[in-house]
C-alpha positions in Angstrom: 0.0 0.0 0.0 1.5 3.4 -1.0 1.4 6.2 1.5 1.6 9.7 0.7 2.7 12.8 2.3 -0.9 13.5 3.4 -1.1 10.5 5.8 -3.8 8.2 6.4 -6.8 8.4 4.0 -10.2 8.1 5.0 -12.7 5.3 4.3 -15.8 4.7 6.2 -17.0 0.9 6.3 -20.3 0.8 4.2 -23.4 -0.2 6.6 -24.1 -2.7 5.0 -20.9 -4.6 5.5 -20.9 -4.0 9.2 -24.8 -4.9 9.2 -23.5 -8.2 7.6 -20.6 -8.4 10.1 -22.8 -8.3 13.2 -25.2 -10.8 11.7 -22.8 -12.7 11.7 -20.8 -12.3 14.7 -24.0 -11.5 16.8 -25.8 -14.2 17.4 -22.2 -16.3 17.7 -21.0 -14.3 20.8 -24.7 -14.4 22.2 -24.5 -18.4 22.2 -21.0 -19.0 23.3 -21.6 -16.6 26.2 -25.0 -18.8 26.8 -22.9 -21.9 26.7 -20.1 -20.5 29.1 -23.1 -19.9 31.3 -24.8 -23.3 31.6 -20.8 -24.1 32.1 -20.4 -22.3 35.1 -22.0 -24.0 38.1 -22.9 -20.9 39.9 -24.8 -19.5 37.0 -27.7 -22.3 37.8 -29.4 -20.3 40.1 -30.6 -18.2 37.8 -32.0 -20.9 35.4 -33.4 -19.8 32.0 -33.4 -16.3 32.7 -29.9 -16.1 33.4 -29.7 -18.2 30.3 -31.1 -15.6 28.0 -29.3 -13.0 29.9 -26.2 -14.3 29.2 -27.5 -14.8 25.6 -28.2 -10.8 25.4 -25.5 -9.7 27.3 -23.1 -11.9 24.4 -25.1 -10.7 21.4 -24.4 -6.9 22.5 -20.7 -7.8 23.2 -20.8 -9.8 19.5 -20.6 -5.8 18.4 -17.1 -5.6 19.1 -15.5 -8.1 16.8 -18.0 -7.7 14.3 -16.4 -4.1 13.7 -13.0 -4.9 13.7 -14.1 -7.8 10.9 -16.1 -5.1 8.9 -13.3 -2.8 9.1 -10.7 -6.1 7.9 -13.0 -7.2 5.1 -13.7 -3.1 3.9 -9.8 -2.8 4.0 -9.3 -6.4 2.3 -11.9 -4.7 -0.5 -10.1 -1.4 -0.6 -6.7 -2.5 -1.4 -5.6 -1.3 -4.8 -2.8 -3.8 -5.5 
């Protein structure tokens, strides 16, 4: 990749790529976190509503990689070699 004088250029990832991404990644997080959950023996207490919980509380977390794989794919798409 050539850089010029100016620096970084910038590129905003299209919506629709991290729309994709968190499709994705999303629901993924949101049932590992559910599976670390019925893992952890403490977590029992709290039966299915924990369960879901844990569900939620994964697919809001599944935000975080999803952008950093938008932003790889968007620069994988960008690249002018």
């Amino acid at each position: 990749m050539a850089m010029t004088s100016g620096g970084h250029s910038k590129h905003r990832t299209p919506l629709w790529l991290l729309l994709f991404c968190y499709a994705l990644m999303g629901p993924a997080v949101g049932i590992n976190f559910a599976f670390i959950a019925l893992a952890i023996p403490a977590m029992s207490q709290f039966g299915v509503a924990g369960l879901i919980f844990a569900g939620l509380v994964g697919a809001v977390v599944g935000v975080l990689p999803a952008i950093w794989l938008a932003r790889q794919i968007g620069a994988g798409i960008r690249e002018d070699d």
